[in-house]
N, C-alpha and C positions, 0 to 999 in steps of 0.2 A: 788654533793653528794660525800662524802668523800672515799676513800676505807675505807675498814675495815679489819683488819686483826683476822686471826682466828685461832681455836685450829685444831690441825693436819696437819699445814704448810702450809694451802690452802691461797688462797687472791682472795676475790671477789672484783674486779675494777671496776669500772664506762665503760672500755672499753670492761672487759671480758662480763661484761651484753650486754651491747647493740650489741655485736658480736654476741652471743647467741643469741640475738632476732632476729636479722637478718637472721641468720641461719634457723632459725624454720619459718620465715617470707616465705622465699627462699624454705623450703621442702612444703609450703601451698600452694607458687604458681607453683611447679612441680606436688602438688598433684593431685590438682581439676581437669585440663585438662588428666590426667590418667585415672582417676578413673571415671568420669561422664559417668552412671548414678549412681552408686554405691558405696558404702559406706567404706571406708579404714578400717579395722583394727589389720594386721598385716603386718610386710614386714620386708622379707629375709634378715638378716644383711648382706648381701655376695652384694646382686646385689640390694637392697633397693626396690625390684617391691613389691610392698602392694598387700594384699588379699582382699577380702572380703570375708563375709559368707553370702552361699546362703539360702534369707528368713531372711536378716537380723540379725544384734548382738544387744546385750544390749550395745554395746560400739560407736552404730551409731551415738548418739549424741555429742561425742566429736570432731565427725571431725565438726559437724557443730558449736559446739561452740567456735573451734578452730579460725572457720570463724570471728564469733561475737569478741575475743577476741582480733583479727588482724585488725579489721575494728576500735575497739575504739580505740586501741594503732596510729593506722596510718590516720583512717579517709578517707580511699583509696574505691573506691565506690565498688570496684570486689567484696572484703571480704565481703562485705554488701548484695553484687548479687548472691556470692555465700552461704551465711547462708540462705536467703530466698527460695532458688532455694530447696536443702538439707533439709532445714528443710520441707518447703510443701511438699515432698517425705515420708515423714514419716506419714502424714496423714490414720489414722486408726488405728495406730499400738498404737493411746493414749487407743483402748477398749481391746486390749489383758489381758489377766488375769496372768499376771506377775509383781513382784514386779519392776524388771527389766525394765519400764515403765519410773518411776523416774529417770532412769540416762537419757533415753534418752529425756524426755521433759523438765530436767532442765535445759541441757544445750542446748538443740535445741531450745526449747520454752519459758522456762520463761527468759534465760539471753539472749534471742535475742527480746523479749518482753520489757527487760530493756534497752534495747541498740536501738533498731528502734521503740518501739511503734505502729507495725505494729497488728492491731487487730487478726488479723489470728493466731499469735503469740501466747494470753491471752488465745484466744478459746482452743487451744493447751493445755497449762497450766494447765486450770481449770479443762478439762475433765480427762487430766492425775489425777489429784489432787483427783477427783470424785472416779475416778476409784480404787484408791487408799483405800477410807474410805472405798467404798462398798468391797474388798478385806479383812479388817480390823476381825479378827477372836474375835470374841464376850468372849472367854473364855478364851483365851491364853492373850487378850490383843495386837495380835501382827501379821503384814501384811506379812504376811505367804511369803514363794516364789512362788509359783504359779505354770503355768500349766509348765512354764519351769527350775524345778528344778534339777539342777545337779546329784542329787543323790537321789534315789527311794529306801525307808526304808518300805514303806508299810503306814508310817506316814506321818503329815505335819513337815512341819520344817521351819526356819526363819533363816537368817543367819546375822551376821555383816554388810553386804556390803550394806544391805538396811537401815543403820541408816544417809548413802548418798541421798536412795528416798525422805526421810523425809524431804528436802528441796522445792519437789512442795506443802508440805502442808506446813510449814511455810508460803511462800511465798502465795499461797493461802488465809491463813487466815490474811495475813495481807492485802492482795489485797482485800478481799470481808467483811471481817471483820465478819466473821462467825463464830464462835467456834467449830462446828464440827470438820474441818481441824486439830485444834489445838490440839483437844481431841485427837484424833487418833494418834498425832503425838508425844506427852506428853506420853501417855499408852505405846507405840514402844520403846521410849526412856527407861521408865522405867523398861520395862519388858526388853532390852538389857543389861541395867545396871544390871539386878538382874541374869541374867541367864546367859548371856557373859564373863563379865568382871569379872579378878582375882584381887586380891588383892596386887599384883606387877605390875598392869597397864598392863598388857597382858592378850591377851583373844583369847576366842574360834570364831574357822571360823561358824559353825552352829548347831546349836541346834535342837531337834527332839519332839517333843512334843504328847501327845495323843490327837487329834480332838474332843473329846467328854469330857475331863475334863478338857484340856485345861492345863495338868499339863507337865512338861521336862521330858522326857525319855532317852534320848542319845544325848550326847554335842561330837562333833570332829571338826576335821578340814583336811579335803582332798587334800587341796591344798598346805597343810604345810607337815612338814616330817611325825610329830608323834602327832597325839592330844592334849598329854598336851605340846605341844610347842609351838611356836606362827611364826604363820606364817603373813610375814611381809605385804604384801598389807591386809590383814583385819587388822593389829595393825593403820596401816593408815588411814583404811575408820574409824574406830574408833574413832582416834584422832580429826580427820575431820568433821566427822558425829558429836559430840558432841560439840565440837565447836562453829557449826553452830545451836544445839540446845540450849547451852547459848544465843547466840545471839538474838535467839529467845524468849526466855524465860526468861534471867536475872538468872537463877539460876544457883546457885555455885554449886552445885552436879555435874553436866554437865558438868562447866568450869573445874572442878577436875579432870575428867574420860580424858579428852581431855588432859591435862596438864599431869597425870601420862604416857599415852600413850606415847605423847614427849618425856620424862624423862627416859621412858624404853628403847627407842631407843639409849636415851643419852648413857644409861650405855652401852646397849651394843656393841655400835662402837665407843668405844675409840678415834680409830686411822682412821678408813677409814668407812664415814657418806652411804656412796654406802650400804645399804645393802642384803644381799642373800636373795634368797626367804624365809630361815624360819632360823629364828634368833639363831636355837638348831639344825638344821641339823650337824650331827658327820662330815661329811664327807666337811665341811669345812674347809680352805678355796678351796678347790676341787668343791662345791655345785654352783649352780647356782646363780647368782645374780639376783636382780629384781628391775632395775630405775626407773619403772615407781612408786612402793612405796616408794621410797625414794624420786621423787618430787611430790608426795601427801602430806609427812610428810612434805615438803620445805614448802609448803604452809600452811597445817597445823600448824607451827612455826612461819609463819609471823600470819594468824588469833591470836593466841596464843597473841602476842606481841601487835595487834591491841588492845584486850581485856584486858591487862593490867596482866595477869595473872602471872608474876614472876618478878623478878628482871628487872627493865628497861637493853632492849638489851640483856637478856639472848637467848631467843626465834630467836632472829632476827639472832645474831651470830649461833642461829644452823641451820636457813633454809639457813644462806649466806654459812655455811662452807658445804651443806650440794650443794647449788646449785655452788657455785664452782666447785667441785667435778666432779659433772654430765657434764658441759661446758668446762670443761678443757678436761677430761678422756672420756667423751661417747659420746660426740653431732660432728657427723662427719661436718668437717671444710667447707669452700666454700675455689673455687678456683678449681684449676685442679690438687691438689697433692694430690685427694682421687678419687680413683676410683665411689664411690659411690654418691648418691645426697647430697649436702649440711642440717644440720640440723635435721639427723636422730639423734636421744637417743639408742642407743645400748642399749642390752643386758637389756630386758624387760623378766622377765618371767610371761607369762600367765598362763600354766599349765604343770608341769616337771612330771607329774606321767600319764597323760593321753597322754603327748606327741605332746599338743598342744600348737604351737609355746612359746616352751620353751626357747629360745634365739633370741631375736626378738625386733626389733622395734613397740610398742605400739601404737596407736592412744593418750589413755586415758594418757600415758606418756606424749608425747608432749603434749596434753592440759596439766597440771598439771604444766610441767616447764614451759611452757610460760606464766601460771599464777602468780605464785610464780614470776617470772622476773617483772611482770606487781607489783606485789605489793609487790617485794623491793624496786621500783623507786615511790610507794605511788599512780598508776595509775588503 
């Protein structure tokens, strides 16, 4: 595969890739014997020691899809021993009444359902999937966040980041070939479209709606600076989220919402693809960054390119210029001229206003870039 060269000086090689993946290969297998029985997802950019959260995160599924993701790239049996091991740990947590369910059975359970075929896996899947419609609010149209929502308004509310859940019902309804799934998942989409997304490809972190008419009351965004701003891991799960409801669906509305999001991002990192947690904070370039949406958006770029949706290679040149970026500047190197472990992503922000690991290594990062690697090399 050829390099390609790109806009803002960067050059994604054939050697910078495969260095990256080695890298992230390298911080999987320092993980797993750290962390067992428990679940990664944050760590110290100083000394690289991972957290957990005790009773579990909605971000537990990325260490194990990390697993799945390293097992098909290498075929190495560990990855395979440890996604199984990780993933059957999660068992129960498919009936909690959180939207937050979806991230973790997509990648625990159905892409390790696609990758081993292991039935325990489907089960997994399905009931997350289950759990999901019955969640499905009748008048809003739309899979509320549930018992563990962020922020307590006295209302329900639904946020962007679940237009990511919407993946165990696609897959669902194409596993079972049931329409339910689909409904639910169709409704979500379109009720995010109507109430999310602005008319510049930016959009709101979460929406607040009244339970009994099912109509929006209060649109913000908490984890961004200012509400009408946009803050960057939702402009991600957005691009992303919708993406994958094309794919699902065939509809060009979808591929649209996905493609402006891209486009938004284009315009507003010129010069450096890396970008801060909310794309309007003043206090820029002072503001915190956040890699882990900028390699959601990586991948969101190549999807993008899969789908045919602009100019041949426009998409691909911005997830390359963008995973450049990340491997060159933020994935700490192997070897013994860093103090720290091989194949961390710096400078992750999760949340800079509540003060939770706001400069940090990600779980949901490293999946993200290792996938996006995985599918510039078409694997």
């Amino acid at each position: 595969m050829r390099s390609r060269a790109l806009s803002g000086g960067a050059l994604l090689t054939d050697a910078l890739v495969a260095d990256a993946q080695a890298r992230l290969l390298a911080r999987i297998d320092g993980t797993a014997p750290e962390m067992r029985p428990a679940f990664p997802h944050a760590a110290d950019s100083e000394t690289g020691r991972w957290e957990a959260k005790a009773g579990g995160a909605w971000t537990d599924g990325f260490w194990v899809g990390l697993c799945w993701l390293a097992y098909r790239l290498t075929k190495v049996d560990r990855y395979r021993d440890w996604g199984l091991e990780w993933a059957a740990r999660l068992r129960g947590r498919e009936r909690t009444m959180t939207h937050d369910i979806g991230f973790l059975f997509q990648y625990a359970a159905v892409l390790g359902w696609e990758t081993t075929r292991e039935a325990m896996l489907r089960e997994l899947g399905l009931a997350c999937a289950d759990r999901l419609v019955a969640m499905s609010h009748l008048a809003a149209r739309v899979i509320p966040v549930g018992a563990h929502a962020e922020v307590s308004s006295g209302l329900d509310d639904v946020t962007i980041d679940c237009m990511m859940n919407l993946q165990v019902l696609w897959w669902a309804a194409r596993e079972t070939e049931s329409a339910r799934y689909r409904e639910v998942a169709v409704a979500h989409a379109e009720r995010t479209f109507a109430w999310h997304v602005r008319p510049d490809g930016s959009c709101f972190q979460s929406v607040h709606f009244d339970p009994a008419t099912g109509q929006p009351v209060k649109k913000h965004t908490h984890q961004g600076y200012a509400d009408d701003g946009c803050w960057s891991r939702g402009l991600a799960w957005c691009a992303y989220g919708f993406v994958e409801a094309f794919r699902a669906t065939g509809r060009e509305d979808f591929l649209a919402i996905a493609r402006n999001a891209v486009e938004y991002h284009m315009r507003r990192t010129p010069l450096d693809p890396v970008t801060f947690n909310d794309y309007d904070d003043p206090r820029i370039p002072q503001a915190p960054r956040d890699t882990s949406a900028a390699a959601i958006l990586a991948s969101s770029a190549l999807a993008l390119e899969e789908a045919g949706a602009g100019p041949a290679g426009r998409y691909r040149d911005e997830a390359g210029r963008i995973v450049a970026a990340l491997a060159a500047g933020y994935l700490t190197p192997l070897g013994p001229d860093d103090r720290r472990p091989p194949g961390m992503l710096l400078h992750g922000c999760y949340n800079p206003y509540t003060g939770e690991a706001p400069d940090h290594e990600l779980i949901w990062g490293d999946y993200f870039l290792l996938e996006a690697l995985a599918r510039w090399q078409g694997r």
